[in-house]
Structures are given as C-alpha cells and as structure tokens.
N, CA, C and O atoms as a DFTB+ gen file, in Angstrom:
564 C
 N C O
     1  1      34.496     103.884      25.747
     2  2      34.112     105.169      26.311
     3  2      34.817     105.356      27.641
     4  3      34.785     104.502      28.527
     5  1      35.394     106.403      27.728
     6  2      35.974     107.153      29.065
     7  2      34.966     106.841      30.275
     8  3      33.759     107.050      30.162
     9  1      35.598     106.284      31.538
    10  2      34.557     105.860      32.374
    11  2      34.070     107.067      33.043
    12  3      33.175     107.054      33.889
    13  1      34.743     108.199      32.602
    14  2      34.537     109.525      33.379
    15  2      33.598     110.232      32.866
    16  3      32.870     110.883      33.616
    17  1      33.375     110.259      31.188
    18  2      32.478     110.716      30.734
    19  2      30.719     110.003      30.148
    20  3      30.706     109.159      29.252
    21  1      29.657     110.395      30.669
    22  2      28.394     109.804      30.233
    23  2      28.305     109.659      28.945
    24  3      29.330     109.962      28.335
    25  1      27.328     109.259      28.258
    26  2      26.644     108.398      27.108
    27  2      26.124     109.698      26.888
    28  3      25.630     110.589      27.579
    29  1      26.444     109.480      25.511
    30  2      25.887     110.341      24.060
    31  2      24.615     110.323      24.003
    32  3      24.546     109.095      24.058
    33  1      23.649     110.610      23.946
    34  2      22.835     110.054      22.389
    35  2      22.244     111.871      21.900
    36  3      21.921     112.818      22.618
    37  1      22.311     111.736      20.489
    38  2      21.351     113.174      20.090
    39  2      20.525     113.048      18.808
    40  3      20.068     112.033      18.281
    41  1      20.458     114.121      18.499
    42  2      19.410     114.176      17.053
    43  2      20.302     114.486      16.637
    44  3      21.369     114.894      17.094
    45  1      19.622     114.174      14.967
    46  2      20.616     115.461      14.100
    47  2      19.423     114.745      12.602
    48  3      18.977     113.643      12.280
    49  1      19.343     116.200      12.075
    50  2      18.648     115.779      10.721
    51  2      19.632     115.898       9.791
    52  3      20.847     115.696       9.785
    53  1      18.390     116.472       8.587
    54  2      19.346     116.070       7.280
    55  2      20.411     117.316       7.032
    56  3      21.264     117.389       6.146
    57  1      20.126     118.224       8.021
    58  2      21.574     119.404       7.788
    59  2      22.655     119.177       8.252
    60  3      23.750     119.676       7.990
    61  1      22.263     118.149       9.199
    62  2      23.889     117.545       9.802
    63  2      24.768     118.530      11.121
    64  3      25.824     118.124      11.607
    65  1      24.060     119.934      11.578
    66  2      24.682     120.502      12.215
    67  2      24.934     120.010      13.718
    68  3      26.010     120.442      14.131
    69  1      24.484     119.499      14.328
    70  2      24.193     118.276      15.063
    71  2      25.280     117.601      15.183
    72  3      26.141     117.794      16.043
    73  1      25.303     116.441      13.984
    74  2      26.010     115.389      13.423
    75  2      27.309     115.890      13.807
    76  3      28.125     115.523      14.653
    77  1      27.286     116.765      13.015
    78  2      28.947     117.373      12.720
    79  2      29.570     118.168      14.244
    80  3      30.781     118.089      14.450
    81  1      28.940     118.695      14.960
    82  2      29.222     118.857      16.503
    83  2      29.711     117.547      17.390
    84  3      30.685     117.582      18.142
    85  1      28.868     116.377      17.177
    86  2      29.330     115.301      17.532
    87  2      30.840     114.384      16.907
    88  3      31.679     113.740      17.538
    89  1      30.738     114.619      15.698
    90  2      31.707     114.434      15.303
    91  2      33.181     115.301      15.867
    92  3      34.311     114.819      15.945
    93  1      32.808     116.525      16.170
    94  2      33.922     117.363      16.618
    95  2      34.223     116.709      17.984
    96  3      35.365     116.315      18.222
    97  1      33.535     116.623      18.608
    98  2      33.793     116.289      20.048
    99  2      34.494     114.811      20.662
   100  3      34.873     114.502      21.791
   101  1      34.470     114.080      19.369
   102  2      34.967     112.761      19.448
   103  2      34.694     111.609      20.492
   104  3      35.441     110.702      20.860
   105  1      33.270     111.946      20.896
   106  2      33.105     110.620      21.671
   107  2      32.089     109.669      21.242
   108  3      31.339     110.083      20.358
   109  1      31.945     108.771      21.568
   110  2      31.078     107.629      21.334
   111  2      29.413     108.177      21.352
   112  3      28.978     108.371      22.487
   113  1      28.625     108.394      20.411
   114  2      27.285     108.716      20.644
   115  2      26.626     107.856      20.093
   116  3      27.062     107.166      19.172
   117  1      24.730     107.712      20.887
   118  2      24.249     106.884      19.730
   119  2      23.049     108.222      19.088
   120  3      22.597     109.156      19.749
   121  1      22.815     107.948      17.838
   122  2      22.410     108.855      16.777
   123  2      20.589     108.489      16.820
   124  3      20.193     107.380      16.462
   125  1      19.816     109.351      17.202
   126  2      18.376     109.591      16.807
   127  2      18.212     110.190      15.423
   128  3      18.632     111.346      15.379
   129  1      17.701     109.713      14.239
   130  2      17.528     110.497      13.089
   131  2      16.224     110.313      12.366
   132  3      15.608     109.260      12.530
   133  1      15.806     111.149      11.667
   134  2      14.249     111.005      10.978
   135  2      13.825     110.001      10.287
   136  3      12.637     109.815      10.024
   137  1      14.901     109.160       9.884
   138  2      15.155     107.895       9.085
   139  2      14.643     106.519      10.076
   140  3      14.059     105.527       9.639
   141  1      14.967     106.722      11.260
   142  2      15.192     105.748      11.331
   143  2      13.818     105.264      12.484
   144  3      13.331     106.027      13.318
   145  1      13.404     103.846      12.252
   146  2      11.794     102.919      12.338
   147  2      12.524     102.466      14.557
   148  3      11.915     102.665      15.608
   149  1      13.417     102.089      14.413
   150  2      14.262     101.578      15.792
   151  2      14.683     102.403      16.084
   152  3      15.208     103.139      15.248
   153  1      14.675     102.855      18.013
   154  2      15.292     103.688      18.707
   155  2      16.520     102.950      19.132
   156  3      16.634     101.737      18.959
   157  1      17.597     103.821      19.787
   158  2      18.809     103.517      20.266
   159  2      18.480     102.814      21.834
   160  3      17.894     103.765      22.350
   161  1      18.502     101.873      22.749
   162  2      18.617     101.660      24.191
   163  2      20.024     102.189      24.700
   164  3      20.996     101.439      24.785
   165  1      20.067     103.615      25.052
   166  2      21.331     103.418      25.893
   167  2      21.498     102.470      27.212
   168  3      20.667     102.120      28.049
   169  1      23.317     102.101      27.036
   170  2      23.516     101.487      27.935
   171  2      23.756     101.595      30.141
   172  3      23.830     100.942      31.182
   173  1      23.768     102.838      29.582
   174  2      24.815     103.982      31.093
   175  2      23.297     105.351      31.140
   176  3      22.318     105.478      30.405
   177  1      23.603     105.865      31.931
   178  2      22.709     107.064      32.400
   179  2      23.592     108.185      30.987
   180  3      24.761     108.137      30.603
   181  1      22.544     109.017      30.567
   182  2      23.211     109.643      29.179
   183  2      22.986     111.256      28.938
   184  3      21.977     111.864      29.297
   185  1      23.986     111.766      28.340
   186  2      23.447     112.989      28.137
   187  2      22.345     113.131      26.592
   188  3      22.710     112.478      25.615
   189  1      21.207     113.882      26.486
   190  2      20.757     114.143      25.716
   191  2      21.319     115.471      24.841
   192  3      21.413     116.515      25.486
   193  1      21.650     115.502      23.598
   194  2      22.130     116.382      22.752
   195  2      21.070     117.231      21.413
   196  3      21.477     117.215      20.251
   197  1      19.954     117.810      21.715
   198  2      18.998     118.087      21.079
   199  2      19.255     119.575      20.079
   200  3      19.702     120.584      20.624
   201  1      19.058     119.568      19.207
   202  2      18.806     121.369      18.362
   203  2      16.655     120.973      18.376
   204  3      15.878     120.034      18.552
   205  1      16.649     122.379      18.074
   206  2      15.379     122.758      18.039
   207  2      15.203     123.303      16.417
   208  3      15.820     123.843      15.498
   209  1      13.686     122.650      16.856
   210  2      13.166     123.010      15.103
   211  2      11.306     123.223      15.195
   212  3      10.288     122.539      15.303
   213  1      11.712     124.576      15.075
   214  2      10.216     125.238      15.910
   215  2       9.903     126.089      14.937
   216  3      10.705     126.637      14.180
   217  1       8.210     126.262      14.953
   218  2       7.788     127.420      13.882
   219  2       8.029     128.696      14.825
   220  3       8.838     128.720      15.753
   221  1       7.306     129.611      14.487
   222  2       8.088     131.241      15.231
   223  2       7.219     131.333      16.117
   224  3       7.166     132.479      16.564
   225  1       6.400     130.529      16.644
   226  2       5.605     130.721      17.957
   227  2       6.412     129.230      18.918
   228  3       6.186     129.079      20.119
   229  1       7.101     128.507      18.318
   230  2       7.545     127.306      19.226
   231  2       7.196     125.987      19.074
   232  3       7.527     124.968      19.680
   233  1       6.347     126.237      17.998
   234  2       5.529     124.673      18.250
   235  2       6.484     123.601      17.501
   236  3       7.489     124.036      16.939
   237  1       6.249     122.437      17.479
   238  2       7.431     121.678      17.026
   239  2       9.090     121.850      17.311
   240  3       9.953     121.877      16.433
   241  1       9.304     121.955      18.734
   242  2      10.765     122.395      19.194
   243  2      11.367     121.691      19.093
   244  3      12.482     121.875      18.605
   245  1      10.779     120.068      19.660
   246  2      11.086     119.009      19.788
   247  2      11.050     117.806      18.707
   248  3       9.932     117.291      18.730
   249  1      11.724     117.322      17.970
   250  2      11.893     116.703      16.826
   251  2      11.033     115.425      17.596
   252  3      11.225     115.146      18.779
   253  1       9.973     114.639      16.648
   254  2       8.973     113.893      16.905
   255  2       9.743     112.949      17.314
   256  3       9.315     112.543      18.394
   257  1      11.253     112.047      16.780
   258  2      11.939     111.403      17.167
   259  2      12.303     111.154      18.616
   260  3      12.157     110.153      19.317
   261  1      12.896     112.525      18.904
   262  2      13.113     112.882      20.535
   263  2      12.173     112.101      21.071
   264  3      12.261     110.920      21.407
   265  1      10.971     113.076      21.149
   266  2       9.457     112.558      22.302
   267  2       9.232     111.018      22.281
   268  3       8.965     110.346      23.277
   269  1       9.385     110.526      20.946
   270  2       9.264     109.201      20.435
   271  2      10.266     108.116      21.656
   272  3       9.889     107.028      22.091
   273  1      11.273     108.654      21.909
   274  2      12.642     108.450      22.434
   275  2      12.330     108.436      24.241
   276  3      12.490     107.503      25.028
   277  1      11.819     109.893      24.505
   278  2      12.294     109.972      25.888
   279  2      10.571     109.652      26.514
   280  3      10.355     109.868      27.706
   281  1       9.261     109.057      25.468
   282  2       8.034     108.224      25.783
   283  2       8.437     107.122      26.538
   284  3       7.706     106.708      27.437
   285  1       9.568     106.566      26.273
   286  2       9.770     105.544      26.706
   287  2       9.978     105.766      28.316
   288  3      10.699     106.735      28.556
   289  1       9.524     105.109      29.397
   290  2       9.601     105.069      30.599
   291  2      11.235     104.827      30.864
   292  3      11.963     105.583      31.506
   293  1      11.609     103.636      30.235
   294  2      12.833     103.062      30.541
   295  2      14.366     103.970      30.025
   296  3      15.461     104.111      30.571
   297  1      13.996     104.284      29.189
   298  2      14.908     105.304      28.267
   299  2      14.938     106.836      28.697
   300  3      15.849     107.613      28.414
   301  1      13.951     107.103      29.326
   302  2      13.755     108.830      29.902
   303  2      14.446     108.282      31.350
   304  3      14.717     109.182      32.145
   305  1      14.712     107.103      31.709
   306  2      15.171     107.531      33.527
   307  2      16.388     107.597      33.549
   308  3      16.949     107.962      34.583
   309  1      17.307     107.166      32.097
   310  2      18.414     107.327      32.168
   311  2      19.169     108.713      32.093
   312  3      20.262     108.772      32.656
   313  1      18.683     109.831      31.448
   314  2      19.004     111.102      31.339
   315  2      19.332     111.748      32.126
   316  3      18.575     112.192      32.990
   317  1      20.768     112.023      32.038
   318  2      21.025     113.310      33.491
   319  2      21.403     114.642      33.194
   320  3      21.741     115.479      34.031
   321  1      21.339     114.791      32.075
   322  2      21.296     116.324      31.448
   323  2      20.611     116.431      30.097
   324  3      20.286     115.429      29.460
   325  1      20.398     117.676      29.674
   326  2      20.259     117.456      27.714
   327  2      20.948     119.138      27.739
   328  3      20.840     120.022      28.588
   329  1      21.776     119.097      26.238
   330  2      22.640     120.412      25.493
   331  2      21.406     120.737      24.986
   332  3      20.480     120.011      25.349
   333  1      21.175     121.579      24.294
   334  2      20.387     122.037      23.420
   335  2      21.110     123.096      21.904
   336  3      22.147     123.744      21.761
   337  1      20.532     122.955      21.472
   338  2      21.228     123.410      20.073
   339  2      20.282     123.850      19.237
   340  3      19.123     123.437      19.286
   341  1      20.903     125.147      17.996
   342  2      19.672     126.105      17.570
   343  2      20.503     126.972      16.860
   344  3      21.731     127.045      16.810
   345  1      19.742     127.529      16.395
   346  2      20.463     129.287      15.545
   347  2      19.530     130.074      16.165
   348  3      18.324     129.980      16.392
   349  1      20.799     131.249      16.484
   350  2      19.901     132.577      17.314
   351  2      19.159     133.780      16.096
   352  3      18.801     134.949      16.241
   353  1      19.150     132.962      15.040
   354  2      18.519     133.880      14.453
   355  2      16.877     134.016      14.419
   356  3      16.084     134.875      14.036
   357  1      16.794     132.795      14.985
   358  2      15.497     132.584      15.879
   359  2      15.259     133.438      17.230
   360  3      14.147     133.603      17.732
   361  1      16.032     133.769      17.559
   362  2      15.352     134.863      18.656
   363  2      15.175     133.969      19.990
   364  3      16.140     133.413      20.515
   365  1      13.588     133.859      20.597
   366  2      13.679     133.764      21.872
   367  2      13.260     131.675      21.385
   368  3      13.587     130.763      22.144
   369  1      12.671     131.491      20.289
   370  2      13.311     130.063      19.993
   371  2      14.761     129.573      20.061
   372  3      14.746     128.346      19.963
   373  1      16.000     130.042      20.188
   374  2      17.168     129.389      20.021
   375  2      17.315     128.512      21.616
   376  3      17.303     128.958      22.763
   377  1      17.481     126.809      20.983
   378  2      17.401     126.084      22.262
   379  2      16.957     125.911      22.775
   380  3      17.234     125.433      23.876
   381  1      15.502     126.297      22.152
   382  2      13.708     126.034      22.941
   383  2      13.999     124.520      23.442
   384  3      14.097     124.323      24.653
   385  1      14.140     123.429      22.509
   386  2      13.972     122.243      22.363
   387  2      15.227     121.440      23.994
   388  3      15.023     120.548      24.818
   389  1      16.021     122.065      23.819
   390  2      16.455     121.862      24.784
   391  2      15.812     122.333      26.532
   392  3      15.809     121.393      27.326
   393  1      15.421     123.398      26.949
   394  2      14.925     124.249      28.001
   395  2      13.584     123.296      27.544
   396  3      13.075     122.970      28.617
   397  1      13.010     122.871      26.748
   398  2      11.478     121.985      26.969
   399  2      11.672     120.953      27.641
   400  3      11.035     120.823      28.686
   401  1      12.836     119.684      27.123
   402  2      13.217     118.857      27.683
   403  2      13.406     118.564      29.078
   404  3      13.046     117.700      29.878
   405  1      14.210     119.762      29.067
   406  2      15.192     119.693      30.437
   407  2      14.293     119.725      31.824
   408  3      14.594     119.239      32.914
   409  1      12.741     120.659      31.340
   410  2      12.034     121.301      32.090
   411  2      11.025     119.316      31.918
   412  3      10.676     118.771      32.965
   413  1      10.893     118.975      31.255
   414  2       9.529     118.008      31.159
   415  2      10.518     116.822      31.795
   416  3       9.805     115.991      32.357
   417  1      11.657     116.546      31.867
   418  2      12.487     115.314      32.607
   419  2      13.073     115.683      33.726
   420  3      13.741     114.962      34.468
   421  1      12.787     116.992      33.875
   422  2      13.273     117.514      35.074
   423  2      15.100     117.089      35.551
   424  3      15.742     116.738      36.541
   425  1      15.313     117.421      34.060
   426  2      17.170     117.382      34.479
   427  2      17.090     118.963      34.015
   428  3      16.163     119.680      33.640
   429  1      18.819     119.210      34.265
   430  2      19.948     120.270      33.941
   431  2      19.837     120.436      32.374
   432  3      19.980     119.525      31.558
   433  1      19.516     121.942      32.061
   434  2      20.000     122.067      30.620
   435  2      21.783     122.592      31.170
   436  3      22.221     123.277      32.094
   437  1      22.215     122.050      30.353
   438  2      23.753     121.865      30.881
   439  2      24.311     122.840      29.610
   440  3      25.414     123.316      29.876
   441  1      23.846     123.186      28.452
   442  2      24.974     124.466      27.757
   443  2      23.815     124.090      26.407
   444  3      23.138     123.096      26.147
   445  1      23.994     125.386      25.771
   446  2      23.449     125.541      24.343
   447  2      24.542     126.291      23.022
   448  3      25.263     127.269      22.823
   449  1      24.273     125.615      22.668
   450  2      25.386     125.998      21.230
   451  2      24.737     126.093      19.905
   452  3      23.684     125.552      19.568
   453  1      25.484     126.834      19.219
   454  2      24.265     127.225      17.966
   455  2      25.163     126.465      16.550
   456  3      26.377     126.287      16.452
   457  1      24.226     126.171      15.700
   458  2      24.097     125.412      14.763
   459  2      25.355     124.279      14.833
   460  3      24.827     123.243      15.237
   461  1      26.497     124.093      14.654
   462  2      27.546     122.510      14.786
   463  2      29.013     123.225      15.739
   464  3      30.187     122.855      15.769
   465  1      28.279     124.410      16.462
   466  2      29.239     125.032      17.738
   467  2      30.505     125.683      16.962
   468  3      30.716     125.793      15.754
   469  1      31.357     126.118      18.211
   470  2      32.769     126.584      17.865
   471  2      33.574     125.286      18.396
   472  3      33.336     124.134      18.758
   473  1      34.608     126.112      18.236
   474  2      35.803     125.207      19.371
   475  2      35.814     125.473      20.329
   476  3      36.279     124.611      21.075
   477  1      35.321     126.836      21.020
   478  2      34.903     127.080      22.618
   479  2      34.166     126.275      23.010
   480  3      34.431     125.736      24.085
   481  1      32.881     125.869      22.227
   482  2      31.552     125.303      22.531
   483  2      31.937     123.533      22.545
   484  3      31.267     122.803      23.275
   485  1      32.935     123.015      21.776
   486  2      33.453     121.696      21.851
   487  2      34.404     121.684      23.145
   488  3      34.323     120.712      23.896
   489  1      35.154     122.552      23.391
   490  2      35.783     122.242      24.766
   491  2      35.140     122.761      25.817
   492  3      35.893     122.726      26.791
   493  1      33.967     123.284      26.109
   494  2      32.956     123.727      27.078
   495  2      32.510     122.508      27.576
   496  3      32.606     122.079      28.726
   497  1      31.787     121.761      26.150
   498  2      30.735     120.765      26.268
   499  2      31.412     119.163      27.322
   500  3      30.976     118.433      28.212
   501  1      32.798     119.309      26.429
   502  2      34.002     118.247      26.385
   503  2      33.895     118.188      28.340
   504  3      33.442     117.352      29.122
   505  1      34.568     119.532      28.515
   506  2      35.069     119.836      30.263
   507  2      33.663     119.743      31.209
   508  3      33.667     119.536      32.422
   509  1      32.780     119.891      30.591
   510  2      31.288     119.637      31.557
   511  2      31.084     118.225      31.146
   512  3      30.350     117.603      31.915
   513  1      31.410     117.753      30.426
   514  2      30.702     116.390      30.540
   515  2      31.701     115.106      31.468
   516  3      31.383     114.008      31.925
   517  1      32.939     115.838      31.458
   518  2      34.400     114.900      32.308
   519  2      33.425     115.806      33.437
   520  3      32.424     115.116      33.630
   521  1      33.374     116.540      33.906
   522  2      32.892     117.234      35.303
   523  2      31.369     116.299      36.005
   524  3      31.122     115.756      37.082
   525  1      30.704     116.483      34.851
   526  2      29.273     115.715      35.115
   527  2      29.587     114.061      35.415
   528  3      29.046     113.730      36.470
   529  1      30.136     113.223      34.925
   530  2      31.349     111.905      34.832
   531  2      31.685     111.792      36.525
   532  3      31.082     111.151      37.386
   533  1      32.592     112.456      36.611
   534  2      32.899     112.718      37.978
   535  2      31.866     112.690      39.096
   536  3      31.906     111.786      39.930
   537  1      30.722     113.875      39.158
   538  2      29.490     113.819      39.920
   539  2      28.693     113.694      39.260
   540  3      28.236     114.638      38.616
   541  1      28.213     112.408      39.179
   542  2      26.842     112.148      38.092
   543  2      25.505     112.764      38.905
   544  3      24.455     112.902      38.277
   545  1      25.614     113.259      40.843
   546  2      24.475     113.754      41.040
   547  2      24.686     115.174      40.942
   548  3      23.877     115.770      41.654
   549  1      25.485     115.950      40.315
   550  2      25.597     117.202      40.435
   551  2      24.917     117.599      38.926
   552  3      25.254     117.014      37.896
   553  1      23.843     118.756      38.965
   554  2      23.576     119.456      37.880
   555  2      24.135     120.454      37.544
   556  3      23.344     121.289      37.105
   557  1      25.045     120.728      37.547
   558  2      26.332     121.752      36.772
   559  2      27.339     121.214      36.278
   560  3      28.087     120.510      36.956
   561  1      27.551     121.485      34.849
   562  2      28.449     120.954      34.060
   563  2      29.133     121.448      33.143
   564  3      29.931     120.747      32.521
C-alpha cells in the first residue's frame, strides 16, 4: 500500500456494487461481508467505505456488520473518514449510512457515490484519499 494513501476497509453485499467500486479503484482493502463470523483488524488508521440499506423511513442504514465492526472500541479509533454509498432513487435515504456513521464516530463524511460510482467518482475518491494520506489531521478530502 502507497504510504500516502490510508487503509481500506468497506461493506459490500451480495450485489457487489460496493465490491466492484473497490475493485475499480485498485487499492488494497479489507472486505466486511454478511458471510462472514470474523471481523477484519485494520492495521493503519482507515477509511470506512459504507452503501446504505434502509427501509423508506431509514431504519437499517447501517449494515449489522458495520455496527458489529465499528462496536469495537479498538477498531472505531482507527477511522478517519467513511464514503458512503447508495442509489438516489431513494431520495433523502441515499448515503444515510454513511452521514450516520460519520456523525456517531465523529469523523468527515468525505464523498458519496451511488451504486459501484463513475470514473469521476473513482478519481474523486482516488485524489481525496492521496490528499487525506498527506494530512491525516485534515477533514477534507
């Protein structure tokens, strides 16, 4: 991993839109998924990469995995931003899950992109996260 850029980790279920964003972006992540009994320990302070999956009032924004994830005392102090991710066909849900996070760990929601992004949204994410790398105390990225 680029010493300039922070640690991965995100969700992604079984649609893969997630997945496949990470995959575009080509860096080292570690993967939260519904499958799986063991969480990831990141190693470095990390960005969180979340989509939301909420009924039409909000509830369930946050994939049980996540909370499962950032419960941990030791594992939530590493976080210095979270993306958030969503389809706006949800309305004022798109990227709930992210803006919950960001607000309950009290970091930067740093950019939201909808369902596995564009190529704007991969070189947005790409140039804020070399930026964030650079000033790990700065919340703009």
């Amino acid at each position: 991993m680029s010493a300039s850029i922070p640690a991965l980790v995100y969700f992604s279920s079984k649609s893969g839109n997630t997945h496949r964003f990470i995959q575009r972006l080509g860096l080292p992540a570690l993967r939260l998924s519904a499958e799986m009994d063991q969480l990831p320990f990141p190693q470095s302070p990390y960005v969180l990469i979340c989509p939301t999956y909420a009924d039409g009032e909000g509830r369930g924004a946050v994939p049980k995995q996540v909370i499962r994830f950032l419960n941990d005392p030791e594992r939530r102090e590493g976080i210095l931003g979270v993306i958030g991710a969503g389809n706006r066909n949800f309305g004022a849900t798109y990227g709930l899950a992210g803006r919950i996070i960001a607000q309950k760990c009290n970091v930067p929601l740093l950019y939201t992109f909808e369902l596995a992004g564009t190529d704007t949204d991969i070189a947005r994410v790409r140039a804020g996260l070399e930026k964030l790398g650079r000033h790990p105390c700065s919340t703009a990225a």
